[in-house]
TORPA-4810 file (N, C-alpha, C, O; in nm, 3 decimals):
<nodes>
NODE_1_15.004_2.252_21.418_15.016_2.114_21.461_15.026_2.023_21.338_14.930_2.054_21.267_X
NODE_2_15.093_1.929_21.281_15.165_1.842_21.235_15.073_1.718_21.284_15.063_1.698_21.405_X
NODE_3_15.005_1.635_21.193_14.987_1.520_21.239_15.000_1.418_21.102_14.981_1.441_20.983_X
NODE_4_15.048_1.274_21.187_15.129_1.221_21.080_15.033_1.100_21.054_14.926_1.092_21.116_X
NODE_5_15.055_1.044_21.000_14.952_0.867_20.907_15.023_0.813_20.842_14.979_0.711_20.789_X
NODE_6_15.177_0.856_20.811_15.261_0.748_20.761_15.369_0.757_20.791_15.422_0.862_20.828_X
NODE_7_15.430_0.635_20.779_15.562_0.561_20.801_15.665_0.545_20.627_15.624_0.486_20.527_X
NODE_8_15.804_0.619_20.644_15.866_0.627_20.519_15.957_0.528_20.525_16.033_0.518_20.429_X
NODE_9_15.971_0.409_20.670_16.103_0.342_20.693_16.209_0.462_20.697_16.198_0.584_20.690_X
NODE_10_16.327_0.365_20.712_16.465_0.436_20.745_16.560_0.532_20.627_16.648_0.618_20.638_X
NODE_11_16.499_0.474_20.529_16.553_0.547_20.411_16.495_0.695_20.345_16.384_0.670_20.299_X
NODE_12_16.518_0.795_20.330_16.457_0.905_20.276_16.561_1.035_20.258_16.655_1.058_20.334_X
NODE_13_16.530_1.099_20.166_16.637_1.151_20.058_16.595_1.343_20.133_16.675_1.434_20.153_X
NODE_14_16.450_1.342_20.153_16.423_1.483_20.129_16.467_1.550_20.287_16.507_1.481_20.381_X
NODE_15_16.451_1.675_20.291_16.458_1.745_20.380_16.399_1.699_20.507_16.314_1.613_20.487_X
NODE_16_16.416_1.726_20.616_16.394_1.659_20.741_16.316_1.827_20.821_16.388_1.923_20.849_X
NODE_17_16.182_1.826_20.842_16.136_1.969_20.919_16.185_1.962_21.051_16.243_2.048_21.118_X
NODE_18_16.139_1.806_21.087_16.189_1.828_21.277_16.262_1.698_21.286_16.294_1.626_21.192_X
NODE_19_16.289_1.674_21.450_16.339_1.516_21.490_16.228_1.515_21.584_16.190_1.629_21.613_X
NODE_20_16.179_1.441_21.626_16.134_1.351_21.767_16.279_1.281_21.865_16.392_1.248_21.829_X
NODE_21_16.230_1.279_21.961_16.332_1.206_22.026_16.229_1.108_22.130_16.141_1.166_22.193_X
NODE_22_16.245_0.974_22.141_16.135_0.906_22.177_16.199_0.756_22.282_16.275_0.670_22.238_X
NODE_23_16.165_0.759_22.369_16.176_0.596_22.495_16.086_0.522_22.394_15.991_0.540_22.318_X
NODE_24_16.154_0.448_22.429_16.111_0.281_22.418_15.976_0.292_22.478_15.931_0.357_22.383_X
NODE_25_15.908_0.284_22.531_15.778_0.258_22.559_15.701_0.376_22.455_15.601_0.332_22.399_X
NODE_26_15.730_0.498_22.429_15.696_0.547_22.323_15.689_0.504_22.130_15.614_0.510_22.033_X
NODE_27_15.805_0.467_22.165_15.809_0.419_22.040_15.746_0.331_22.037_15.763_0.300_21.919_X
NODE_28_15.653_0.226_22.093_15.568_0.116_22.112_15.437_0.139_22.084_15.356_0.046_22.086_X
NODE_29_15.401_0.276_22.051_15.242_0.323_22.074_15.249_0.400_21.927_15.352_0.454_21.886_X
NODE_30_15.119_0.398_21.853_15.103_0.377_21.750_14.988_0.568_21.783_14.961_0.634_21.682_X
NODE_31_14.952_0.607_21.891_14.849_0.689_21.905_14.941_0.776_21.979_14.997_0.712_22.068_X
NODE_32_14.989_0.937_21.975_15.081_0.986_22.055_15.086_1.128_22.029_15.105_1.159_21.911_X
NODE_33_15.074_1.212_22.107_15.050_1.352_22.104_15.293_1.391_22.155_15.365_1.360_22.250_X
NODE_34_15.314_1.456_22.038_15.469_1.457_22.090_15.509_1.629_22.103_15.417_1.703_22.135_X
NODE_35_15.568_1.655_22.093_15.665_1.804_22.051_15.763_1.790_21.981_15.856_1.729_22.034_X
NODE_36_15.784_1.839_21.839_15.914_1.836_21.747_16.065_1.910_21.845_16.076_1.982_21.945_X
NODE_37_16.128_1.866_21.784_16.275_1.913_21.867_16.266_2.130_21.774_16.346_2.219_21.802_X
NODE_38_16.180_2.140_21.700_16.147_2.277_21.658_16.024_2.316_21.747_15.975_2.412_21.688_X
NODE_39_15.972_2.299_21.823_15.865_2.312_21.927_15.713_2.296_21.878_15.611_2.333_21.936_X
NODE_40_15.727_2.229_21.752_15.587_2.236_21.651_15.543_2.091_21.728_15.612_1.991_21.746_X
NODE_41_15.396_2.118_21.768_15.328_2.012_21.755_15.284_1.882_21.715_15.177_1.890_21.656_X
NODE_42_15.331_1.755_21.726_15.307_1.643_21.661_15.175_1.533_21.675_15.207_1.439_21.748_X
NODE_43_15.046_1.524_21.628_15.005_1.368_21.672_15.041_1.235_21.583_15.054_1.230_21.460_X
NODE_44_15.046_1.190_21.623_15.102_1.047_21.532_14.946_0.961_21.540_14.874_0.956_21.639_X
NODE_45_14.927_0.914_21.440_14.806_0.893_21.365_14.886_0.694_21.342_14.868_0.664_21.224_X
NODE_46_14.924_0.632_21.382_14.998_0.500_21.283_14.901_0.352_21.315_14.785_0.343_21.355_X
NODE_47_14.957_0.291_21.295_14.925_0.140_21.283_14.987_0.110_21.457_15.097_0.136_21.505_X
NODE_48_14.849_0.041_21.527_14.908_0.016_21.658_15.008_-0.168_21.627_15.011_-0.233_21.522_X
NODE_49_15.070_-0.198_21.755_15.155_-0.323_21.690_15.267_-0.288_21.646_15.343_-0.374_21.690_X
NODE_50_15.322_-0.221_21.589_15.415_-0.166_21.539_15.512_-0.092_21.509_15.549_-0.029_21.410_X
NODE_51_15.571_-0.121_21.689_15.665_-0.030_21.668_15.746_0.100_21.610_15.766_0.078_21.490_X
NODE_52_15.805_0.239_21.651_15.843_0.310_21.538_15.975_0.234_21.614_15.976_0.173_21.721_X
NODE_53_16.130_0.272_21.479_16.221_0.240_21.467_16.318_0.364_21.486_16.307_0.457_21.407_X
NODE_54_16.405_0.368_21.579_16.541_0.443_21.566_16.581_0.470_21.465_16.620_0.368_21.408_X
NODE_55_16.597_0.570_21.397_16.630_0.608_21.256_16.527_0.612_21.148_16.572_0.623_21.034_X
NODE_56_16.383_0.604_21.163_16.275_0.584_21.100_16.258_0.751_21.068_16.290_0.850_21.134_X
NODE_57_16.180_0.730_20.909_16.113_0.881_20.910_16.001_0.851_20.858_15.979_0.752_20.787_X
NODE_58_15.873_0.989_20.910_15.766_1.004_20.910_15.728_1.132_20.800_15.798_1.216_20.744_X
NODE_59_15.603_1.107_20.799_15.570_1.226_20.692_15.433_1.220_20.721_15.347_1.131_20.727_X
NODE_60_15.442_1.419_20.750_15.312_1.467_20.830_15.175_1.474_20.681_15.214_1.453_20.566_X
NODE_61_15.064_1.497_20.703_14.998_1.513_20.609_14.999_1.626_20.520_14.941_1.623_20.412_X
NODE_62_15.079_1.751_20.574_15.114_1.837_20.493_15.221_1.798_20.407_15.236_1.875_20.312_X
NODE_63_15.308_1.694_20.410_15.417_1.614_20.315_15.547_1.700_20.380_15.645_1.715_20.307_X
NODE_64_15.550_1.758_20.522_15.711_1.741_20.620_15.745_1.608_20.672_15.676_1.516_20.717_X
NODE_65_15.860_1.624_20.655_15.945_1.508_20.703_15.983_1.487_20.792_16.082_1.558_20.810_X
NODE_66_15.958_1.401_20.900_16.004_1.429_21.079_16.076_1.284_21.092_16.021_1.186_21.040_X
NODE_67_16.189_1.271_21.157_16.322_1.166_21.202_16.245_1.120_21.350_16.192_1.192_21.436_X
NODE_68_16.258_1.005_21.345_16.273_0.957_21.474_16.397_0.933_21.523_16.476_0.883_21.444_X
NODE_69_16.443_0.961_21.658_16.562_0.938_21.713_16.518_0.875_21.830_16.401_0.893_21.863_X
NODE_70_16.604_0.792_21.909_16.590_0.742_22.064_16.628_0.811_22.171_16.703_0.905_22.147_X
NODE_71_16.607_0.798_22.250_16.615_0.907_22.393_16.681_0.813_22.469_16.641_0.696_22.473_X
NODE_72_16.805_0.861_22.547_16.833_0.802_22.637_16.788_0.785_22.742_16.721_0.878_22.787_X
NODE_73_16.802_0.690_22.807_16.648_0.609_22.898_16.775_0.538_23.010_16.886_0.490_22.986_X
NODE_74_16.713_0.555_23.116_16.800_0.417_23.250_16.804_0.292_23.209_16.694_0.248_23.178_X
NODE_75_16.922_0.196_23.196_16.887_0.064_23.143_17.016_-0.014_23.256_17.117_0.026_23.314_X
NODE_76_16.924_-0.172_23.238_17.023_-0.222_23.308_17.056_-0.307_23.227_16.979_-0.375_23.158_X
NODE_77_17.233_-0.312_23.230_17.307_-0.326_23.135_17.401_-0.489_23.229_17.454_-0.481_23.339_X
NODE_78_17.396_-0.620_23.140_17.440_-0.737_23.193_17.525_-0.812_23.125_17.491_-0.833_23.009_X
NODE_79_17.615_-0.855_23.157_17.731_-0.906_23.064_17.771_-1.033_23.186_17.755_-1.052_23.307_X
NODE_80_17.837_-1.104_23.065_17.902_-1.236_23.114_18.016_-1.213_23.025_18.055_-1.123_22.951_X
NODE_81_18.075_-1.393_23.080_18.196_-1.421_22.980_18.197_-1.538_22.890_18.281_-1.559_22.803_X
NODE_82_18.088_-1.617_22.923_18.032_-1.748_22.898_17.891_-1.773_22.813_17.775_-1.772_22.855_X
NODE_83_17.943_-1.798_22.674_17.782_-1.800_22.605_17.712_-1.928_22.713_17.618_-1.859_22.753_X
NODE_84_17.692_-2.070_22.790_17.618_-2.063_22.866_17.532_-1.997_22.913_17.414_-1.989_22.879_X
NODE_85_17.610_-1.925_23.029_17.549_-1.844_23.139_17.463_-1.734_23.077_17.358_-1.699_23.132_X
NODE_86_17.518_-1.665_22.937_17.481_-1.569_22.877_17.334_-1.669_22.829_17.229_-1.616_22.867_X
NODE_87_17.321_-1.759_22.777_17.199_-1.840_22.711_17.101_-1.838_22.816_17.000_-1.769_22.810_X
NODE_88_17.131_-1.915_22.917_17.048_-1.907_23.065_16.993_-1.781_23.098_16.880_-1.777_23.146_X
NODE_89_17.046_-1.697_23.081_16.975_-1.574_23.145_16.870_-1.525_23.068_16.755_-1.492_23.099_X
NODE_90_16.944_-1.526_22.929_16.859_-1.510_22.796_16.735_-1.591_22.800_16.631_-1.534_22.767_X
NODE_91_16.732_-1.753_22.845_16.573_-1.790_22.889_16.465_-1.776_22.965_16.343_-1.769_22.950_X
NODE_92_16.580_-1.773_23.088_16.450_-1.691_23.200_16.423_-1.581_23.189_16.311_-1.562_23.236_X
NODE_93_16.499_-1.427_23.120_16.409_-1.333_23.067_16.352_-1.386_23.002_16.246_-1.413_23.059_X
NODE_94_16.353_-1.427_22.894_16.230_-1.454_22.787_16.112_-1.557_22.819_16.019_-1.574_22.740_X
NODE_95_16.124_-1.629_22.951_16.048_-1.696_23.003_15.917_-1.619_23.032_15.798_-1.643_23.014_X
NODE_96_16.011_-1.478_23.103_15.931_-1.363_23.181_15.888_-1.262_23.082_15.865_-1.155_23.136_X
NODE_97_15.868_-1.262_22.933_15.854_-1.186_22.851_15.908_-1.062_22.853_15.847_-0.969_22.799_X
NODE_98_16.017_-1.042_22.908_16.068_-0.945_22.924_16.134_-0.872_22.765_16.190_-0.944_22.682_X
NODE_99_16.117_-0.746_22.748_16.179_-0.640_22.629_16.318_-0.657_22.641_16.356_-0.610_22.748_X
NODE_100_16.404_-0.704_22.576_16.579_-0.710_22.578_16.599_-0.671_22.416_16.543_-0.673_22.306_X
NODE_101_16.726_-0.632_22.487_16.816_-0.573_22.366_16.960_-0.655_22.392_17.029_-0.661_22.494_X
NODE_102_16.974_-0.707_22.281_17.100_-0.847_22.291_17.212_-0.814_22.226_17.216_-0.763_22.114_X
NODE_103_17.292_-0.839_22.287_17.426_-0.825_22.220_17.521_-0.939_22.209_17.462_-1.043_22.181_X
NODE_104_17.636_-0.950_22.222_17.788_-1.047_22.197_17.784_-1.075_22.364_17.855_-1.010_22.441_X
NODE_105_17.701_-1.169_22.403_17.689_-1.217_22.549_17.673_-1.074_22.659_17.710_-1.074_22.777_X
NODE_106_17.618_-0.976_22.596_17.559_-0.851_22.663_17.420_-0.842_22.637_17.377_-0.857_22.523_X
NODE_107_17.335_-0.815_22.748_17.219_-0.782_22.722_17.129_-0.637_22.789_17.159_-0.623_22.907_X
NODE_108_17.075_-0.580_22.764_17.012_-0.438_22.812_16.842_-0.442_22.865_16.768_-0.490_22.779_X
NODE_109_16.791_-0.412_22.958_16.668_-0.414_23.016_16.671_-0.286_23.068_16.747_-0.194_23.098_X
NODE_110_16.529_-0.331_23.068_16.454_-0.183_23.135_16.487_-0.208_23.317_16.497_-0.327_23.348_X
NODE_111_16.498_-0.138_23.395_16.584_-0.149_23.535_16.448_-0.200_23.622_16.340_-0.141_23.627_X
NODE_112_16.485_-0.328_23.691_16.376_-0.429_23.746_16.492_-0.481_23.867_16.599_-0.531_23.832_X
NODE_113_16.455_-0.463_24.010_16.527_-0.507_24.070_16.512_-0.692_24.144_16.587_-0.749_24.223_X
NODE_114_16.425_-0.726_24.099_16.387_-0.836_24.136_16.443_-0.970_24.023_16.483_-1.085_24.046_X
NODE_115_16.426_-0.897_23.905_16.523_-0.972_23.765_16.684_-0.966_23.783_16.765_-1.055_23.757_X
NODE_116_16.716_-0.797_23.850_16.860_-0.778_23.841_16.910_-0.879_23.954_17.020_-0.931_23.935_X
NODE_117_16.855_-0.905_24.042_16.886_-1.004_24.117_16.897_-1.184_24.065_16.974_-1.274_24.098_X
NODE_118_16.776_-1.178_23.965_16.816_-1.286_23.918_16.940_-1.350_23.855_17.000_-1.456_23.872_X
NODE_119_16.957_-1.231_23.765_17.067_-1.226_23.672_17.198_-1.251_23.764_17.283_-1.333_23.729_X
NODE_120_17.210_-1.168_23.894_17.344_-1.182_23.986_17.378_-1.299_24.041_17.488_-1.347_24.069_X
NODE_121_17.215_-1.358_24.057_17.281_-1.481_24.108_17.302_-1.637_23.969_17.328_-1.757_23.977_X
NODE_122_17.290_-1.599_23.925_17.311_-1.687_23.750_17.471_-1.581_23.684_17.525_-1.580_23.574_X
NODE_123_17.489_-1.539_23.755_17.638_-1.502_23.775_17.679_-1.410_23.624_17.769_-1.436_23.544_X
NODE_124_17.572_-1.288_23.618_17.622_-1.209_23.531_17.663_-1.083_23.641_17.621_-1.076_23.757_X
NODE_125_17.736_-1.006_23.590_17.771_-0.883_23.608_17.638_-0.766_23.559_17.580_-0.752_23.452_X
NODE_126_17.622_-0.691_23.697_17.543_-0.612_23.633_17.596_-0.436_23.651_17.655_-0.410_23.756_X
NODE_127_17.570_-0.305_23.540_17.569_-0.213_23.554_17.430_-0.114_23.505_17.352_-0.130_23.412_X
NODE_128_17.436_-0.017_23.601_17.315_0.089_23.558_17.352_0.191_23.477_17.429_0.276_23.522_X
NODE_129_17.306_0.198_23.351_17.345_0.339_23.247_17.268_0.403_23.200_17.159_0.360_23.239_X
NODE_130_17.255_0.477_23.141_17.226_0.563_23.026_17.228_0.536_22.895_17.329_0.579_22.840_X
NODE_131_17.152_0.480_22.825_17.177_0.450_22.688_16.987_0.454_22.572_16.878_0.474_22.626_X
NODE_132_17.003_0.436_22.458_16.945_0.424_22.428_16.851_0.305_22.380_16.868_0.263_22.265_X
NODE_133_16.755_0.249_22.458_16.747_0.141_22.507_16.661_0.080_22.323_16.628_0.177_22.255_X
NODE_134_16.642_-0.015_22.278_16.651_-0.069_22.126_16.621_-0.244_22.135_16.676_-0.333_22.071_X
NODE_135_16.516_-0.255_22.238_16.478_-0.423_22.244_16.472_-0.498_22.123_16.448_-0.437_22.019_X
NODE_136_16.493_-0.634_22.121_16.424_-0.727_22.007_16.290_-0.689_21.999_16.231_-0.615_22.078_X
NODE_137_16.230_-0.760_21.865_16.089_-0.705_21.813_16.020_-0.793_21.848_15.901_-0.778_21.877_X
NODE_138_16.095_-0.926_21.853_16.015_-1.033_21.861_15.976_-1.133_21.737_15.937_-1.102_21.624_X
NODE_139_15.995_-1.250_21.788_15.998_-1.349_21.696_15.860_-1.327_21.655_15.890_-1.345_21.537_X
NODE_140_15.741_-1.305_21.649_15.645_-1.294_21.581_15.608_-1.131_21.540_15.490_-1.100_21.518_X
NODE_141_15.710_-1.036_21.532_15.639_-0.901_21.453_15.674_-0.947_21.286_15.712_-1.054_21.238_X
NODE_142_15.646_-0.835_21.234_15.674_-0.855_21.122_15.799_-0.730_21.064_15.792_-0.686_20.949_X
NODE_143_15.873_-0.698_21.131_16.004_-0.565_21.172_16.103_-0.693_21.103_16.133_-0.694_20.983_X
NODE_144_16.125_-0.748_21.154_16.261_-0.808_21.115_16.404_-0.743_21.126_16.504_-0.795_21.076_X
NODE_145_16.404_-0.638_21.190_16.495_-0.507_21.188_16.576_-0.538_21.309_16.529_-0.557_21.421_X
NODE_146_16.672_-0.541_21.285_16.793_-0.528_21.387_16.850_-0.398_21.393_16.856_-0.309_21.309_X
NODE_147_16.906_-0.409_21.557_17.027_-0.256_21.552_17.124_-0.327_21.608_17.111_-0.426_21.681_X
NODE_148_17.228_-0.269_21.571_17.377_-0.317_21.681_17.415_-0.168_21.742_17.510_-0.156_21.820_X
</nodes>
């Protein structure tokens, strides 16, 4: 068993022992019993608050190197044509503290049918996919990290 206490960020040169593959609500938790994509044992030991990152690597206390990757997860996926309408929607999620992942007047949520309704009638388009879901951090973490 592999247990880890630090964070290397996204950059790192050496050999890689395993990957993780990890949801969004995982990657959110700082305390986490996992399985390497090599079937070796992982606990993650980190700083709660703080997100891990898509493309992040870790390093177990024996000094292996383990990748975080994202898992594809159900997301509901909303698009317009109108930065407006696209802004509007963008407030009342964030009214509702909702986790989004933003794009070029596209936005991605975790699948809520009572929001997806909102969104339909504020006149976005909505679809259900598969993707790897990658929210904002939030104006008060200290990540500053974007993905496109």
């Amino acid at each position: 068993m592999l247990e880890v206490y630090e964070r290397l960020g996204d950059h790192c040169h050496g050999v890689v022992y395993t990957t993780v593959v990890l949801s969004q609500e995982q990657r959110d938790r700082g305390r986490l019993k996992l399985t390497g994509e090599n079937g070796e044992e992982i606990r993650l030991f980190l700083e709660r608050g703080k997100p891990l990152l898509v493309g992040e690597y870790l390093k177990s206390s024996c000094g292996k190197l383990i990748k975080v990757e994202g898992a594809v997860e159900p997301v509901t996926h909303a698009e317009c044509d109108d930065w407006h309408t696209f802004a509007r929607a963008c407030y009342h999620l964030g009214n509702r503290h909702v986790k989004l992942q933003v794009g070029e007047r596209w936005l991605r949520m975790q699948p809520d049918h009572v929001l997806e309704e909102m969104l339909e009638l504020l006149g976005l388009t909505l679809s259900h996919q598969e993707a790897i879901f990658v929210p904002e951090s939030g104006a008060y973490s200290h990540g500053g990290h974007h993905h496109h």
